[in-house]
C-alpha positions in Angstrom: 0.0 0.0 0.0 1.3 3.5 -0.8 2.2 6.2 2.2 0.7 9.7 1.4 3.1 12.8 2.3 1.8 16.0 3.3 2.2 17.3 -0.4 0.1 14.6 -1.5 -2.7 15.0 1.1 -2.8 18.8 0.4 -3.0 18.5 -3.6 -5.5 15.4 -3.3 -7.5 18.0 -1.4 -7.1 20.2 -4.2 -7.8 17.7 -7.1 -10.4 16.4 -5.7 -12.6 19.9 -5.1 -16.0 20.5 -6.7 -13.7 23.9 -8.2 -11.3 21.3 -9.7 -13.7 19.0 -11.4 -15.4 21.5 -12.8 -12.4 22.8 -14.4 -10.6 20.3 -15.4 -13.6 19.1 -16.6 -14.5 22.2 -19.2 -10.8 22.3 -20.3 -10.1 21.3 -23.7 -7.4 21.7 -26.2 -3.8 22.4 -25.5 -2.2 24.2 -22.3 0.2 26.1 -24.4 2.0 26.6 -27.6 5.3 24.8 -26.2 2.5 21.5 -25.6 1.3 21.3 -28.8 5.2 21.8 -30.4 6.0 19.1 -28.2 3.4 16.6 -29.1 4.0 17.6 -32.7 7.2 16.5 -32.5 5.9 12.7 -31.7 3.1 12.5 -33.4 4.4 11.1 -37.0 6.2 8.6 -34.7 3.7 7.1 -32.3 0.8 7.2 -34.7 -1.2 4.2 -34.4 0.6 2.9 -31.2 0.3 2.0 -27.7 -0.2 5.1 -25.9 -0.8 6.1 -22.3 -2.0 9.4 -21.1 -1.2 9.9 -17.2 -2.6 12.5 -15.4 -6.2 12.7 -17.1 -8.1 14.5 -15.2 -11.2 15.3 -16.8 -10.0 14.1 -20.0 -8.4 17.7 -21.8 -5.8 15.4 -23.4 -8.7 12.4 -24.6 -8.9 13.7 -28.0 -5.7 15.2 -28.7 -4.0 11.4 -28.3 -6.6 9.6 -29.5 -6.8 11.6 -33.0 -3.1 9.7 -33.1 -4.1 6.4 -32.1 -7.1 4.3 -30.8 -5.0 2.2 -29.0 -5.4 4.4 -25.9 -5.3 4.3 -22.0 -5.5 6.9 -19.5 -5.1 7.1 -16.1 -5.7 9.2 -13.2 -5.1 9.1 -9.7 -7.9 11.3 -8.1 -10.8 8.8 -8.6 -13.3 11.9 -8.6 -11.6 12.9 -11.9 -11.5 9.8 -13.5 -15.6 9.4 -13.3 -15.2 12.9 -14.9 -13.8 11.9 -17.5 -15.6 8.7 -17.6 -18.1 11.2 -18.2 -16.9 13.2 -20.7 -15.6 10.5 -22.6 -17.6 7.0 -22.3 -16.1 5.4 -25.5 -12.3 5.7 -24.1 -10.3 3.8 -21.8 -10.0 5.2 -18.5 -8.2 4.1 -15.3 -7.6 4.6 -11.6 -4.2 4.4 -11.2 -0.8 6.2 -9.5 2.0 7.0 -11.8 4.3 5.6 -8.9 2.5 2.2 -9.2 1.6 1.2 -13.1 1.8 -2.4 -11.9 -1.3 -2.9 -13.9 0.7 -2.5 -16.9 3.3 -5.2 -18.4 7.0 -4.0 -18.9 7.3 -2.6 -22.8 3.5 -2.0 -22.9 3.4 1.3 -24.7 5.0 3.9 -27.6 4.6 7.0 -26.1 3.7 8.0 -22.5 2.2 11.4 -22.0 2.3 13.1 -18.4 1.0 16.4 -18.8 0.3 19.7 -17.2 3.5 19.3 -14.5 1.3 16.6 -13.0 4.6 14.8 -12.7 5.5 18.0 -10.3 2.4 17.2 -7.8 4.7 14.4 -6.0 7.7 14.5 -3.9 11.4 14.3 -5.1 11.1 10.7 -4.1 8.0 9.9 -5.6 9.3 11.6 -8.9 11.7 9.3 -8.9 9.6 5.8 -8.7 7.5 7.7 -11.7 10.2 8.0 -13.5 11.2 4.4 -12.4 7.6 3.5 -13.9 7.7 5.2 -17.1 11.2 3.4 -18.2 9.7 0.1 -17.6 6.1 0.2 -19.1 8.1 2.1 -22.6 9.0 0.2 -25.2 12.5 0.1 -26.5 12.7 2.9 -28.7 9.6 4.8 -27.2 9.2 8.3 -25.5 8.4 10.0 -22.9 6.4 13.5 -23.2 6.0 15.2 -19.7 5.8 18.8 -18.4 7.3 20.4 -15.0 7.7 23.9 -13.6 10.8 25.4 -14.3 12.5 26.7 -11.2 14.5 29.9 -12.8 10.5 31.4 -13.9 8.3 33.6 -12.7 6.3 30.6 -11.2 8.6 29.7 -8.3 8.3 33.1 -6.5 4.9 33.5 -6.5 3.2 34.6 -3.0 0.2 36.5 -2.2 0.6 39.3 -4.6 -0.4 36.6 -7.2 -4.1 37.0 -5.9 -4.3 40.5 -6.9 -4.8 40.3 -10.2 -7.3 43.5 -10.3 -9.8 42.7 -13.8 -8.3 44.4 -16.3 -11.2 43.0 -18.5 -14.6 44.6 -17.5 -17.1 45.7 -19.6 -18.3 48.3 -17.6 -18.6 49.8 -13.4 -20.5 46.3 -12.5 -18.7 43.6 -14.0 -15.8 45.2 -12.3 -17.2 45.4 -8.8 -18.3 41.7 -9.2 -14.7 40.5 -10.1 -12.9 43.0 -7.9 -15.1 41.4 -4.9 -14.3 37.9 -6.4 -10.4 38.8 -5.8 -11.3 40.7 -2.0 -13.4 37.2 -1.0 -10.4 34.8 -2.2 -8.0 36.5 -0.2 -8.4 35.0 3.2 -8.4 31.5 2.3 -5.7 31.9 0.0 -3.2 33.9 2.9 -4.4 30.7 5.0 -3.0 28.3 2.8 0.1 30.6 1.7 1.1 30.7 5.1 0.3 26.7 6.0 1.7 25.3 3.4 5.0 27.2 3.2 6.4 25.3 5.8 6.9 22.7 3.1 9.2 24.5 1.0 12.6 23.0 0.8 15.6 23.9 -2.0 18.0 21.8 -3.2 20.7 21.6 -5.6 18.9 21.9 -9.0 15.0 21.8 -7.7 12.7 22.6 -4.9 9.0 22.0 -3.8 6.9 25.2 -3.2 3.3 26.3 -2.3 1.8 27.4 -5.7 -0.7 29.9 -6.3 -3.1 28.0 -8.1 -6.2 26.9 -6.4 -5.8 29.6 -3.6 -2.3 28.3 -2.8 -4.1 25.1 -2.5 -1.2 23.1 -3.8 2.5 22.4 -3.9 4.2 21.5 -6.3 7.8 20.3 -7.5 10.2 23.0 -9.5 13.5 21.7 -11.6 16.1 23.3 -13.3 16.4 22.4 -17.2 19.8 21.1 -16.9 18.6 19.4 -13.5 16.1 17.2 -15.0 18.2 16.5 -18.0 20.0 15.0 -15.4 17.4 13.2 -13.8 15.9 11.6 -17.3 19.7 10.4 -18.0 19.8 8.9 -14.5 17.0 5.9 -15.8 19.0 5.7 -19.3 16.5 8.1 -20.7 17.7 10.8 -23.5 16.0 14.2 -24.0 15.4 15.1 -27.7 13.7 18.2 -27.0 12.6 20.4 -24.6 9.8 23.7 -25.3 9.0 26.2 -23.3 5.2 26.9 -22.5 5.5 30.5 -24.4 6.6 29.2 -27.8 5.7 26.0 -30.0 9.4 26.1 -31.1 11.8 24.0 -29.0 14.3 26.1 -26.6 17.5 26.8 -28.0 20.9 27.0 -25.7 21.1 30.7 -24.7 17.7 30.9 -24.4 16.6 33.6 -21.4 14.7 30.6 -19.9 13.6 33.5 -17.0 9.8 33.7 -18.8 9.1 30.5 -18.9 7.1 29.1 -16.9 7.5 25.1 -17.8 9.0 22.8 -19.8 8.0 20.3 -22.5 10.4 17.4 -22.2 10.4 14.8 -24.8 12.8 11.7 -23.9 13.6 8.9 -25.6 14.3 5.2 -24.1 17.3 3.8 -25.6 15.8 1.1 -28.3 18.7 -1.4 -27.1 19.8 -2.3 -23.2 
């Protein structure tokens, strides 16, 4: 049986909000120019394959894999999400399931795993390991791995109550921007709650950190890596980036890049086709 940390418990919490479902549940097409550069990159490669989507959610990502193949498996870990996108989607395959644990799956099982919207940064460092762990052993030789995660030099990592200000810059006129200004005023005390409860998890190390994140009211916190870092980290299980975009641009990141705007990365990483 897996042991929950604290991170887990508080962004289970999160996930699992009547806010979250109904989010993640409207949510369609890509995040972000850098994810559909990214999944352009695979597509030629992995269409008509084995391919498992992790991190599901409501099901966002359904129809953007399965438009490459029908052979198609998703998985969630917040069982709330998964009837969500149960929901949305009756026709696919959907499953309850922990990226640390894909014992369900045989070794070599699929083409291309997809882990995406930094779900991958939801877990502790040592959990990010075992999904790493995971991912090497249910790809095939030869196959890839297509995953975002925060990146710790952006904007992102220093976010703190500030962030809730965001004053609507948008209204149509004197009402619509009393209604959202009060919107900001009443999200302000449950968001300085969390800010200030879940900050005592932050930690830095060499190359990556965990930090509370401003999404969801502070309501989660979440794993940040340097690009050179994780590099690292993919080599560790004998896995080789190809390319890496950044969230602002559907063009892969170039060395010399000011990586200081970017929020996250698109890694895609190959698994070597021979041991």
């Amino acid at each position: 049986m897996m042991t929950y940390t604290a991170q887990d418990q508080i962004n289970r919490k999160a996930w699992r909000s009547g806010g979250a479902r109904r989010l993640f549940g409207a949510l369609t097409g890509f995040t972000d120019p850098g994810e559909a550069g990214a999944l352009a990159s695979v597509a030629d490669e992995v269409r008509g394959e084995a391919l498992l989507d992790v991190g599901v959610g409501g099901g966002r990502t359904v129809p953007l894999l399965r438009q490459l193949s029908d052979n198609y498996t998703a998985v969630d870990y917040t069982a709330e999400l998964v009837d969500v996108c149960k929901r949305n989607y009756p026709d696919a395959r959907v499953l309850h399931a922990d990226a640390r644990d894909l014992s369900m799956f045989a070794d070599e099982s699929f083409a291309l795993v997809m882990f995406s919207w930094n779900g991958i940064d939801a877990v502790d460092p040592v959990g990010r390991q075992a999904i790493l762990h995971e991912f090497t052993r249910v790809l095939r030789p030869g196959g890839l791995l297509l995953f975002s995660t925060h990146n710790m030099l952006g904007p992102g990592y220093r976010e703190n109550l500030l962030n809730m200000l965001n004053w609507p810059n948008d209204a149509r006129n004197a009402l619509d921007f009393g209604l959202k200004t009060a919107r900001v005023i009443a999200r302000l005390p449950s968001g300085a709650f969390n800010f200030v409860r879940h900050s005592r998890l932050n930690r830095q190390y060499d190359g990556f950190g965990l930090r509370v994140c401003a999404a969801h009211r502070f309501g989660i916190v979440i794993y940040y890596t340097e690009l050179e870092a994780q590099k690292r980290a993919l080599a560790d299980y004998g896995l080789h980036t190809e390319h890496v975009f950044g969230n602002l641009s559907e063009h892969e990141l170039n060395a010399g890049d000011d990586l200081r705007r970017v929020f996250w990365f698109h890694f895609v990483a190959r698994k070597p086709r021979t041991t």
